[in-house]
Steps between C-alpha positions, in 0.01 A plus 500: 500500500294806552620828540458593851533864477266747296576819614805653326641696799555097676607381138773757510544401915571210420709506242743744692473218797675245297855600619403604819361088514875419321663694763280299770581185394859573467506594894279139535760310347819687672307447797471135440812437415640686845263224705633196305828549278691857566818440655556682869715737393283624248248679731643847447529497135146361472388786721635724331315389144165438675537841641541632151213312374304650731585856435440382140144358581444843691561690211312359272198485711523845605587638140223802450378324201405217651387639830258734231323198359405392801345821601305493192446124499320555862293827383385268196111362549392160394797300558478124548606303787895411404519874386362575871796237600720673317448830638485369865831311460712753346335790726648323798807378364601833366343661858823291674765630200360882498543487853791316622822707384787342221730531808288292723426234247817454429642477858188240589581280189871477599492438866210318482738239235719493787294442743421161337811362505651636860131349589640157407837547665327567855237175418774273458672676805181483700606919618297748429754754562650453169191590356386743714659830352346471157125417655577792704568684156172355311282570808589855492457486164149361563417793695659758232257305226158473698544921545597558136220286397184660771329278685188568758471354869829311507808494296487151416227538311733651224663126466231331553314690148770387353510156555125464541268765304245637734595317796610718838606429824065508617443197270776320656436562895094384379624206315767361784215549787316207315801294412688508786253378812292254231881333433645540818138296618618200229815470545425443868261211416682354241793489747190360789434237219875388427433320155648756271752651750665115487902495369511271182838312424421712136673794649827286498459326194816585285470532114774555236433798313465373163206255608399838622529704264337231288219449702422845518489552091264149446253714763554819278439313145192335643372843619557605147768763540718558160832509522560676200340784707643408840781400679629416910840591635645535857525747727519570912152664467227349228375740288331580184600744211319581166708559243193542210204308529709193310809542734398433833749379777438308813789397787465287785788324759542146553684467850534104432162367771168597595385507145166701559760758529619562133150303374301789625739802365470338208093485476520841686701667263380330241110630562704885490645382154151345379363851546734684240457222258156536503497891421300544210735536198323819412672693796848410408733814487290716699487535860168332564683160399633439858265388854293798610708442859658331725212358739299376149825369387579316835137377461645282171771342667321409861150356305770246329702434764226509812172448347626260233764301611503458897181289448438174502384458133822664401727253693275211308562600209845589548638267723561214162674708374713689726627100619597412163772760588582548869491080602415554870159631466422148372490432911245757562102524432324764360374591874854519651634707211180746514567539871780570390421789274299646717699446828453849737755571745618854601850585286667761510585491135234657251553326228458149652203622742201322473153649399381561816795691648624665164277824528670557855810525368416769238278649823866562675638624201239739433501653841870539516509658170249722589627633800810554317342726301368681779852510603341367844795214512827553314668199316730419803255357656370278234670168616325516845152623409518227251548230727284650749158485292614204333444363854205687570325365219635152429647416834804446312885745535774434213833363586665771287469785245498217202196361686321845602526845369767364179343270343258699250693692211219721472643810677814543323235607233292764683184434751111496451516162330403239744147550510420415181597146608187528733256626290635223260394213748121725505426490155626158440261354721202752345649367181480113613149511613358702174695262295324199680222621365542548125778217435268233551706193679742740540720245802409205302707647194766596750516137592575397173736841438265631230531855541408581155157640608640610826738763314269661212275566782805662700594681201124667363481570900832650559779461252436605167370868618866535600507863690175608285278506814622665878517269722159552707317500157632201355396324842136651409540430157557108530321408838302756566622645840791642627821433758347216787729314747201303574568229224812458621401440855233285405704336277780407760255380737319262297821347359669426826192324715 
Protein backbone atom coordinates (compact mmCIF):
# COMPACT_ATOMS: atom_id res chain seq x y z
CA UNK A 1 0.00 0.00 0.00
CA UNK A 2 1.57 3.29 -0.75
CA UNK A 3 1.82 6.04 1.43
CA UNK A 4 -0.54 8.59 0.31
CA UNK A 5 0.75 11.52 2.08
CA UNK A 6 4.35 13.15 1.67
CA UNK A 7 4.16 16.26 3.20
CA UNK A 8 4.71 16.10 6.99
CA UNK A 9 2.29 18.91 8.01
CA UNK A 10 -0.79 16.18 6.36
CA UNK A 11 1.28 13.22 7.98
CA UNK A 12 0.83 14.89 11.30
CA UNK A 13 -3.11 15.93 9.98
CA UNK A 14 -3.78 12.92 9.71
CA UNK A 15 -2.61 11.31 12.37
CA UNK A 16 -4.45 13.80 14.80
CA UNK A 17 -7.73 12.86 12.52
CA UNK A 18 -7.75 9.36 13.70
CA UNK A 19 -10.00 10.04 16.78
CA UNK A 20 -11.82 12.64 15.32
CA UNK A 21 -12.71 9.47 12.48
CA UNK A 22 -13.25 7.15 15.97
CA UNK A 23 -15.48 9.72 17.29
CA UNK A 24 -17.37 9.74 13.75
CA UNK A 25 -17.96 6.38 13.56
CA UNK A 26 -19.08 6.10 17.05
CA UNK A 27 -22.02 8.76 16.21
CA UNK A 28 -22.53 6.31 12.78
CA UNK A 29 -23.13 3.41 14.78
CA UNK A 30 -25.35 5.16 17.71
CA UNK A 31 -27.09 6.52 14.89
CA UNK A 32 -27.72 3.18 13.41
CA UNK A 33 -28.67 1.58 16.13
CA UNK A 34 -31.49 4.52 16.97
CA UNK A 35 -33.04 3.63 13.19
CA UNK A 36 -33.09 -0.17 13.79
CA UNK A 37 -32.61 -1.49 17.51
CA UNK A 38 -32.80 1.48 20.34
CA UNK A 39 -35.73 1.04 22.37
CA UNK A 40 -38.39 4.23 22.38
CA UNK A 41 -37.67 5.30 25.49
CA UNK A 42 -34.19 5.61 24.90
CA UNK A 43 -34.31 8.76 22.69
CA UNK A 44 -33.34 11.19 25.45
CA UNK A 45 -30.49 9.36 26.85
CA UNK A 46 -29.12 8.78 23.34
CA UNK A 47 -29.44 12.51 22.78
CA UNK A 48 -27.90 13.33 25.35
CA UNK A 49 -24.51 11.08 24.46
CA UNK A 50 -24.63 12.08 20.77
CA UNK A 51 -24.78 15.59 21.96
CA UNK A 52 -21.65 14.97 23.95
CA UNK A 53 -19.95 13.37 21.14
CA UNK A 54 -20.43 16.15 19.29
CA UNK A 55 -19.06 18.72 21.61
CA UNK A 56 -16.24 16.11 21.79
CA UNK A 57 -15.76 16.03 17.91
CA UNK A 58 -15.89 19.99 18.14
CA UNK A 59 -13.15 20.11 20.33
CA UNK A 60 -10.90 18.21 18.88
CA UNK A 61 -11.30 19.72 15.54
CA UNK A 62 -11.08 23.12 16.74
CA UNK A 63 -8.05 22.40 19.19
CA UNK A 64 -5.34 25.32 18.13
CA UNK A 65 -2.93 22.65 17.34
CA UNK A 66 -4.71 21.15 14.94
CA UNK A 67 -6.42 24.14 13.44
CA UNK A 68 -2.30 25.36 13.13
CA UNK A 69 -1.37 22.48 10.87
CA UNK A 70 -3.77 23.19 8.67
CA UNK A 71 -2.79 26.74 8.25
CA UNK A 72 0.60 25.62 7.53
CA UNK A 73 -0.43 22.51 5.61
CA UNK A 74 -2.38 25.08 3.11
CA UNK A 75 0.65 27.75 2.96
CA UNK A 76 2.86 24.56 2.03
CA UNK A 77 3.77 24.43 -2.02
CA UNK A 78 3.96 21.24 -3.93
CA UNK A 79 1.44 19.19 -2.33
CA UNK A 80 -0.15 16.25 -4.13
CA UNK A 81 -3.66 15.72 -4.90
CA UNK A 82 -4.99 13.67 -1.53
CA UNK A 83 -2.86 16.29 0.46
CA UNK A 84 -5.01 18.98 -1.63
CA UNK A 85 -8.08 16.59 -0.42
CA UNK A 86 -7.00 16.74 2.74
CA UNK A 87 -6.75 20.32 3.13
CA UNK A 88 -10.13 20.97 1.33
CA UNK A 89 -11.97 18.47 3.58
CA UNK A 90 -10.80 19.46 6.89
CA UNK A 91 -10.91 23.35 5.87
CA UNK A 92 -14.64 22.95 5.51
CA UNK A 93 -15.34 20.63 8.12
CA UNK A 94 -13.56 22.62 10.72
CA UNK A 95 -15.22 26.03 8.84
CA UNK A 96 -18.85 24.40 10.27
CA UNK A 97 -17.16 23.53 14.02
CA UNK A 98 -15.19 27.07 14.30
CA UNK A 99 -18.32 28.55 13.49
CA UNK A 100 -21.29 26.95 14.90
CA UNK A 101 -21.09 27.50 18.86
CA UNK A 102 -20.67 24.22 21.62
CA UNK A 103 -24.14 25.48 22.74
CA UNK A 104 -25.71 25.20 19.39
CA UNK A 105 -24.22 21.88 18.53
CA UNK A 106 -25.25 20.49 21.31
CA UNK A 107 -28.91 21.69 21.30
CA UNK A 108 -29.11 20.55 17.31
CA UNK A 109 -27.69 17.02 18.15
CA UNK A 110 -30.27 16.52 20.95
CA UNK A 111 -33.45 17.74 19.47
CA UNK A 112 -32.60 16.71 16.32
CA UNK A 113 -32.41 12.72 18.20
CA UNK A 114 -35.80 13.57 19.15
CA UNK A 115 -37.04 14.66 16.36
CA UNK A 116 -36.51 11.15 14.89
CA UNK A 117 -38.45 9.35 17.02
CA UNK A 118 -41.63 11.90 17.71
CA UNK A 119 -41.19 11.81 13.65
CA UNK A 120 -42.24 8.14 13.82
CA UNK A 121 -44.98 8.63 16.39
CA UNK A 122 -46.87 11.25 14.02
CA UNK A 123 -46.11 8.63 10.75
CA UNK A 124 -47.80 5.91 12.37
CA UNK A 125 -50.48 8.51 13.55
CA UNK A 126 -50.72 9.99 10.09
CA UNK A 127 -50.73 13.91 12.27
CA UNK A 128 -48.36 16.11 11.70
CA UNK A 129 -49.16 18.05 14.69
CA UNK A 130 -47.30 15.76 16.86
CA UNK A 131 -44.40 16.48 15.00
CA UNK A 132 -44.78 19.82 14.27
CA UNK A 133 -43.17 21.61 17.40
CA UNK A 134 -39.75 20.05 17.05
CA UNK A 135 -39.59 20.86 13.00
CA UNK A 136 -40.61 24.16 14.14
CA UNK A 137 -37.47 23.96 16.55
CA UNK A 138 -34.92 22.50 13.75
CA UNK A 139 -36.20 25.02 11.16
CA UNK A 140 -35.32 27.83 13.33
CA UNK A 141 -32.42 26.20 13.98
CA UNK A 142 -31.80 26.05 10.21
CA UNK A 143 -32.01 29.65 10.00
CA UNK A 144 -29.66 30.25 13.24
CA UNK A 145 -26.97 27.79 11.26
CA UNK A 146 -27.12 29.22 7.56
CA UNK A 147 -26.24 32.94 9.43
CA UNK A 148 -23.50 31.49 11.66
CA UNK A 149 -22.11 29.75 8.74
CA UNK A 150 -22.34 33.08 5.77
CA UNK A 151 -23.83 32.42 2.83
CA UNK A 152 -24.29 34.87 -0.43
CA UNK A 153 -27.68 35.44 -2.43
CA UNK A 154 -29.89 33.17 -0.34
CA UNK A 155 -29.65 31.51 2.96
CA UNK A 156 -30.11 28.16 1.76
CA UNK A 157 -27.17 28.15 0.15
CA UNK A 158 -25.46 27.64 3.63
CA UNK A 159 -27.22 23.94 3.69
CA UNK A 160 -27.00 23.31 0.55
CA UNK A 161 -22.61 23.65 0.79
CA UNK A 162 -23.03 21.42 3.17
CA UNK A 163 -24.71 18.72 1.74
CA UNK A 164 -23.45 19.39 -1.77
CA UNK A 165 -19.88 21.21 -2.12
CA UNK A 166 -20.15 24.03 -4.54
CA UNK A 167 -23.65 23.67 -5.38
CA UNK A 168 -26.17 26.91 -4.66
CA UNK A 169 -29.54 27.62 -5.06
CA UNK A 170 -28.49 29.15 -9.16
CA UNK A 171 -27.38 25.59 -10.09
CA UNK A 172 -30.55 24.22 -8.90
CA UNK A 173 -33.28 26.76 -10.48
CA UNK A 174 -30.83 26.04 -14.05
CA UNK A 175 -30.89 22.39 -13.53
CA UNK A 176 -34.91 21.99 -12.68
CA UNK A 177 -35.80 24.37 -15.86
CA UNK A 178 -34.45 21.37 -18.00
CA UNK A 179 -35.81 18.56 -15.92
CA UNK A 180 -38.99 19.60 -15.18
CA UNK A 181 -40.83 20.56 -18.78
CA UNK A 182 -38.52 17.61 -20.68
CA UNK A 183 -40.29 15.07 -17.82
CA UNK A 184 -43.43 16.61 -17.43
CA UNK A 185 -43.44 16.19 -21.73
CA UNK A 186 -42.79 12.10 -21.00
CA UNK A 187 -44.71 11.39 -18.54
CA UNK A 188 -47.58 12.81 -20.59
CA UNK A 189 -46.79 10.44 -23.51
CA UNK A 190 -46.00 7.58 -21.68
CA UNK A 191 -49.41 8.05 -19.98
CA UNK A 192 -50.83 8.88 -24.13
CA UNK A 193 -49.14 5.43 -24.82
CA UNK A 194 -50.64 3.35 -21.78
CA UNK A 195 -48.12 0.31 -21.96
CA UNK A 196 -46.04 1.10 -18.95
CA UNK A 197 -48.73 3.05 -16.98
CA UNK A 198 -50.70 -0.64 -17.02
CA UNK A 199 -51.49 -2.15 -13.14
CA UNK A 200 -49.72 -5.64 -12.93
CA UNK A 201 -51.30 -8.32 -10.49
CA UNK A 202 -47.22 -8.07 -9.18
CA UNK A 203 -48.22 -5.21 -7.02
CA UNK A 204 -50.43 -7.73 -5.02
CA UNK A 205 -48.34 -10.59 -5.07
CA UNK A 206 -47.73 -11.55 -1.33
CA UNK A 207 -44.32 -13.04 -0.23
CA UNK A 208 -43.23 -14.39 3.20
CA UNK A 209 -40.36 -12.60 4.37
CA UNK A 210 -37.87 -15.21 4.66
CA UNK A 211 -38.25 -16.18 0.81
CA UNK A 212 -37.63 -12.50 0.87
CA UNK A 213 -35.12 -11.94 2.67
CA UNK A 214 -33.56 -14.91 0.89
CA UNK A 215 -34.11 -13.80 -2.38
CA UNK A 216 -32.71 -10.60 -1.77
CA UNK A 217 -29.13 -12.08 -0.36
CA UNK A 218 -28.82 -14.84 -3.59
CA UNK A 219 -29.10 -11.24 -5.73
CA UNK A 220 -26.43 -9.69 -3.32
CA UNK A 221 -23.89 -12.85 -3.44
CA UNK A 222 -24.22 -12.93 -7.19
CA UNK A 223 -23.42 -9.17 -7.35
CA UNK A 224 -20.43 -10.08 -5.32
CA UNK A 225 -21.09 -8.19 -2.11
CA UNK A 226 -19.09 -9.76 1.09
CA UNK A 227 -20.77 -10.28 3.92
CA UNK A 228 -17.98 -10.33 6.08
CA UNK A 229 -17.96 -6.59 5.14
CA UNK A 230 -21.72 -6.05 4.93
CA UNK A 231 -24.82 -6.64 6.40
CA UNK A 232 -29.06 -5.67 5.88
CA UNK A 233 -31.41 -4.96 8.74
CA UNK A 234 -34.88 -3.27 8.99
CA UNK A 235 -36.00 -0.13 9.44
CA UNK A 236 -39.23 2.38 8.56
CA UNK A 237 -36.79 4.35 6.30
CA UNK A 238 -33.84 2.33 4.22
CA UNK A 239 -30.70 3.64 4.74
CA UNK A 240 -27.06 3.18 4.61
CA UNK A 241 -24.32 3.68 7.34
CA UNK A 242 -20.47 3.16 7.16
CA UNK A 243 -19.11 2.01 10.01
CA UNK A 244 -15.18 1.63 8.45
CA UNK A 245 -14.72 0.75 5.05
CA UNK A 246 -15.18 -3.22 6.27
CA UNK A 247 -18.37 -2.39 8.36
CA UNK A 248 -20.86 -1.17 6.15
CA UNK A 249 -24.69 -1.40 6.94
CA UNK A 250 -27.63 -1.43 4.66
CA UNK A 251 -31.66 -1.54 5.84
CA UNK A 252 -34.57 -1.94 3.80
CA UNK A 253 -38.62 -2.81 4.78
CA UNK A 254 -40.47 -5.67 3.59
CA UNK A 255 -44.29 -4.67 3.94
CA UNK A 256 -45.25 -8.45 2.91
CA UNK A 257 -46.38 -7.60 -1.39
CA UNK A 258 -45.31 -5.62 -4.19
CA UNK A 259 -41.84 -7.01 -4.02
CA UNK A 260 -40.11 -4.32 -6.31
CA UNK A 261 -40.64 -2.52 -3.16
CA UNK A 262 -37.97 -3.98 -0.71
CA UNK A 263 -36.01 -5.53 -4.10
CA UNK A 264 -35.13 -2.05 -5.10
CA UNK A 265 -34.08 -0.62 -1.43
CA UNK A 266 -32.11 -3.32 -1.39
CA UNK A 267 -30.11 -2.72 -4.88
CA UNK A 268 -30.54 1.04 -3.98
CA UNK A 269 -28.94 0.92 -0.83
CA UNK A 270 -26.85 -1.52 -1.71
CA UNK A 271 -25.13 0.70 -4.77
CA UNK A 272 -24.66 3.52 -1.48
CA UNK A 273 -22.89 0.57 0.43
CA UNK A 274 -20.83 -0.60 -2.81
CA UNK A 275 -19.38 2.90 -2.77
CA UNK A 276 -17.68 2.74 0.80
CA UNK A 277 -16.47 -0.68 0.12
CA UNK A 278 -14.79 0.35 -2.73
CA UNK A 279 -12.78 3.32 -0.98
CA UNK A 280 -9.34 2.74 -1.61
CA UNK A 281 -7.81 1.12 1.53
CA UNK A 282 -5.18 3.80 1.52
CA UNK A 283 -7.73 6.50 2.81
CA UNK A 284 -8.88 4.57 5.76
CA UNK A 285 -8.76 6.70 9.04
CA UNK A 286 -8.69 9.93 7.43
CA UNK A 287 -11.46 11.97 6.29
CA UNK A 288 -11.04 11.53 2.57
CA UNK A 289 -12.22 7.76 3.16
CA UNK A 290 -15.97 8.66 2.92
CA UNK A 291 -18.19 9.88 -0.67
CA UNK A 292 -17.11 13.38 -1.65
CA UNK A 293 -21.21 14.16 -1.24
CA UNK A 294 -24.35 13.45 -1.24
CA UNK A 295 -25.48 13.98 -5.04
CA UNK A 296 -22.12 11.67 -6.15
CA UNK A 297 -23.13 9.34 -3.49
CA UNK A 298 -26.87 9.19 -4.59
CA UNK A 299 -25.31 8.71 -8.08
CA UNK A 300 -24.03 4.98 -6.62
CA UNK A 301 -27.19 3.86 -5.43
CA UNK A 302 -29.63 5.17 -8.48
CA UNK A 303 -26.93 3.74 -11.45
CA UNK A 304 -27.64 0.19 -9.55
CA UNK A 305 -30.95 0.46 -8.91
CA UNK A 306 -32.22 2.60 -12.24
CA UNK A 307 -29.65 2.11 -14.78
CA UNK A 308 -28.86 -1.48 -13.78
CA UNK A 309 -31.66 -3.20 -12.62
CA UNK A 310 -35.08 -1.67 -14.03
CA UNK A 311 -33.92 -3.06 -17.44
CA UNK A 312 -34.77 -5.71 -19.25
CA UNK A 313 -31.37 -7.57 -19.24
CA UNK A 314 -31.48 -7.31 -15.50
CA UNK A 315 -34.95 -8.98 -15.12
CA UNK A 316 -33.34 -11.89 -17.57
CA UNK A 317 -30.89 -12.55 -15.72
CA UNK A 318 -32.57 -12.28 -12.55
CA UNK A 319 -35.82 -13.50 -12.97
CA UNK A 320 -34.32 -17.68 -12.47
CA UNK A 321 -33.36 -16.86 -9.76
CA UNK A 322 -35.54 -14.62 -7.91
CA UNK A 323 -38.47 -17.74 -8.75
CA UNK A 324 -36.46 -20.29 -7.17
CA UNK A 325 -37.53 -18.21 -4.09
CA UNK A 326 -40.77 -16.22 -4.37
CA UNK A 327 -43.00 -19.31 -6.41
CA UNK A 328 -45.46 -16.91 -8.12
CA UNK A 329 -43.17 -15.24 -10.44
CA UNK A 330 -42.98 -18.70 -12.08
CA UNK A 331 -46.53 -17.30 -13.74
CA UNK A 332 -44.99 -14.28 -15.15
CA UNK A 333 -42.53 -13.57 -18.28
CA UNK A 334 -39.67 -11.61 -18.33
CA UNK A 335 -41.85 -8.79 -20.25
CA UNK A 336 -44.64 -8.65 -17.60
CA UNK A 337 -42.16 -8.53 -14.72
CA UNK A 338 -39.97 -5.69 -16.58
CA UNK A 339 -43.18 -3.74 -17.03
CA UNK A 340 -43.32 -4.25 -13.98
CA UNK A 341 -40.11 -2.69 -12.82
CA UNK A 342 -40.47 0.00 -14.69
CA UNK A 343 -44.25 0.69 -14.22
CA UNK A 344 -44.78 4.90 -14.03
CA UNK A 345 -47.71 6.14 -12.33
CA UNK A 346 -47.86 9.40 -10.26
CA UNK A 347 -47.42 8.38 -6.23
CA UNK A 348 -47.37 10.31 -3.80
CA UNK A 349 -44.79 8.32 -1.93
CA UNK A 350 -41.00 9.03 -2.82
CA UNK A 351 -39.61 6.15 -2.17
CA UNK A 352 -41.87 3.95 -4.38
CA UNK A 353 -42.07 6.77 -7.25
CA UNK A 354 -41.10 5.73 -10.44
CA UNK A 355 -38.16 7.26 -12.54
CA UNK A 356 -40.00 9.53 -14.33
CA UNK A 357 -41.91 11.25 -11.51
CA UNK A 358 -39.15 10.80 -8.73
CA UNK A 359 -37.24 14.17 -9.49
CA UNK A 360 -40.74 15.99 -8.93
CA UNK A 361 -40.99 14.93 -5.74
CA UNK A 362 -37.53 16.16 -4.58
CA UNK A 363 -38.65 19.43 -6.95
CA UNK A 364 -41.55 20.02 -4.11
CA UNK A 365 -39.30 19.38 -1.47
CA UNK A 366 -36.74 21.64 -2.59
CA UNK A 367 -39.01 24.57 -3.07
CA UNK A 368 -40.70 24.21 0.22
CA UNK A 369 -37.49 23.98 1.97
CA UNK A 370 -36.31 26.82 0.38
CA UNK A 371 -38.89 29.12 1.04
CA UNK A 372 -38.62 28.06 4.51
CA UNK A 373 -35.49 29.37 4.66
CA UNK A 374 -36.55 32.53 3.33
CA UNK A 375 -38.97 32.37 6.08
CA UNK A 376 -41.52 33.19 3.09
CA UNK A 377 -43.96 30.19 4.49
CA UNK A 378 -43.74 29.08 8.11
CA UNK A 379 -44.05 25.28 8.99
CA UNK A 380 -47.86 25.55 9.69
CA UNK A 381 -48.51 25.58 6.52
CA UNK A 382 -46.50 22.69 5.38
CA UNK A 383 -49.37 20.05 5.19
CA UNK A 384 -51.34 22.19 2.63
CA UNK A 385 -48.57 23.54 0.39
CA UNK A 386 -47.56 19.99 0.28
CA UNK A 387 -50.57 18.66 -1.07
CA UNK A 388 -51.10 21.58 -3.15
CA UNK A 389 -47.88 21.17 -5.50
CA UNK A 390 -48.05 17.60 -5.13
CA UNK A 391 -51.17 18.23 -7.28
CA UNK A 392 -49.75 20.78 -9.33
CA UNK A 393 -47.11 18.66 -10.46
CA UNK A 394 -48.35 15.06 -10.42
CA UNK A 395 -52.04 15.62 -10.55
CA UNK A 396 -52.08 13.63 -7.53
CA UNK A 397 -53.29 15.10 -3.36
CA UNK A 398 -52.42 12.59 -0.33
CA UNK A 399 -55.12 11.14 1.73
CA UNK A 400 -53.20 12.09 4.90
CA UNK A 401 -49.99 13.39 6.55
CA UNK A 402 -48.51 9.55 6.38
CA UNK A 403 -49.12 9.88 2.62
CA UNK A 404 -47.95 13.69 2.09
CA UNK A 405 -45.80 15.96 4.08
CA UNK A 406 -44.86 12.72 6.88
CA UNK A 407 -43.65 10.33 5.14
CA UNK A 408 -39.81 11.35 4.61
CA UNK A 409 -37.67 11.22 7.95
CA UNK A 410 -35.38 13.56 6.47
CA UNK A 411 -36.43 16.75 8.35
CA UNK A 412 -36.26 15.61 11.79
CA UNK A 413 -32.49 15.82 10.77
CA UNK A 414 -32.13 19.38 9.42
CA UNK A 415 -32.97 20.66 5.63
CA UNK A 416 -30.80 21.21 2.40
CA UNK A 417 -30.64 17.48 1.77
CA UNK A 418 -33.10 16.61 -0.86
CA UNK A 419 -31.39 17.82 -3.74
CA UNK A 420 -28.70 15.74 -3.75
CA UNK A 421 -31.25 13.03 -4.63
CA UNK A 422 -31.63 15.03 -7.97
CA UNK A 423 -28.36 15.62 -8.92
CA UNK A 424 -27.96 11.83 -8.06
CA UNK A 425 -30.49 10.77 -10.88
CA UNK A 426 -28.03 13.52 -13.30
CA UNK A 427 -24.89 11.94 -12.87
CA UNK A 428 -26.16 8.47 -12.92
CA UNK A 429 -27.38 8.77 -16.27
CA UNK A 430 -23.88 10.81 -17.36
CA UNK A 431 -22.40 7.85 -15.57
CA UNK A 432 -24.57 5.12 -17.62
CA UNK A 433 -23.85 6.48 -20.96
CA UNK A 434 -19.83 6.96 -20.37
CA UNK A 435 -19.86 3.54 -18.95
CA UNK A 436 -21.57 2.19 -22.22
CA UNK A 437 -18.77 3.16 -23.72
CA UNK A 438 -15.72 1.70 -21.96
CA UNK A 439 -17.44 -1.61 -20.46
CA UNK A 440 -17.71 -3.17 -23.67
CA UNK A 441 -21.18 -5.36 -23.65
CA UNK A 442 -21.79 -3.63 -20.76
CA UNK A 443 -26.15 -4.83 -20.81
CA UNK A 444 -25.13 -8.10 -22.11
CA UNK A 445 -23.06 -8.73 -18.77
CA UNK A 446 -26.00 -7.28 -16.90
CA UNK A 447 -28.07 -9.98 -18.47
CA UNK A 448 -26.09 -12.57 -17.17
CA UNK A 449 -25.49 -10.44 -13.61
CA UNK A 450 -21.75 -10.12 -14.27
CA UNK A 451 -21.00 -6.95 -12.74
CA UNK A 452 -17.48 -7.70 -12.13
CA UNK A 453 -16.31 -5.29 -14.89
CA UNK A 454 -19.25 -3.08 -14.30
CA UNK A 455 -17.90 -2.21 -10.62
CA UNK A 456 -13.94 -1.73 -11.07
CA UNK A 457 -14.99 0.65 -13.66
CA UNK A 458 -17.47 2.34 -11.03
CA UNK A 459 -14.83 2.27 -8.57
CA UNK A 460 -11.40 3.83 -10.73
CA UNK A 461 -14.36 6.37 -11.90
CA UNK A 462 -15.84 7.24 -8.64
CA UNK A 463 -15.22 5.15 -5.58
CA UNK A 464 -11.83 4.59 -4.67
CA UNK A 465 -10.94 8.57 -4.74
CA UNK A 466 -13.32 8.58 -1.75
CA UNK A 467 -13.66 12.58 -0.89
CA UNK A 468 -10.04 13.16 -2.59
CA UNK A 469 -11.57 15.17 -5.49
CA UNK A 470 -14.66 18.12 -5.00
CA UNK A 471 -17.36 17.16 -6.47
CA UNK A 472 -17.31 19.29 -9.87
CA UNK A 473 -13.66 18.05 -10.35
CA UNK A 474 -14.11 14.53 -9.91
CA UNK A 475 -17.03 14.87 -12.59
CA UNK A 476 -14.10 16.49 -14.86
CA UNK A 477 -11.72 14.18 -13.69
CA UNK A 478 -13.57 10.84 -14.81
CA UNK A 479 -15.85 12.04 -17.80
CA UNK A 480 -14.59 14.96 -18.73
CA UNK A 481 -17.44 17.55 -18.20
CA UNK A 482 -19.33 18.77 -15.53
CA UNK A 483 -23.14 18.75 -13.84
CA UNK A 484 -25.77 18.01 -17.19
CA UNK A 485 -29.48 17.11 -16.72
CA UNK A 486 -29.40 16.41 -20.31
CA UNK A 487 -28.38 12.64 -19.90
CA UNK A 488 -30.94 12.20 -17.74
CA UNK A 489 -33.60 13.58 -19.97
CA UNK A 490 -32.35 11.85 -22.81
CA UNK A 491 -32.01 8.97 -20.97
CA UNK A 492 -35.76 8.82 -19.74
CA UNK A 493 -36.98 9.43 -23.08
CA UNK A 494 -35.31 6.81 -24.93
CA UNK A 495 -36.16 4.17 -22.29
CA UNK A 496 -39.86 4.73 -22.16
CA UNK A 497 -40.81 4.89 -26.20
Amino acid sequence: MFEIFQNPYAKELAEKYRPIWALHKSMALLGWDLETYMPKLGAEERGFADAQLELMLQEKITSPDFLSLLDKLERSEGLNDYEKGLARVLRRDTKVYTKLPPAFVQQLASITNRASVTWREARRASDFSKFKPDLEKIVGLMREMANYLGYEDHPYNALLDLHEEGITVKDLDAMFSVLAPSLKKTLDRIVSDGYFTRRSKLEEERYKDDDMKAAEWDILRRLGYDESRFRVDISPHPFTTSIGLNDVRITTRRKGYDFKDTLFSILHEGGHALYELQIDPALAYTPLARGVSSGVHESQSRFMENMIARTREFVEGALPLLSSHLDFLKRYDPEEVFVYFAHVSPSPIRVEADEVTYNFHILLRYELEKELMANEIKVDDLPELWNEEMEKYLGIRPKNDAEGVLQDIHWSGGLGGFPAYTIGNVIAAQARYHAMIDVKDLYGKVSRLELDEVKSWLREKIHRWGATYSPKELLNKSFGEGLDPSYLTSYIEQKYR
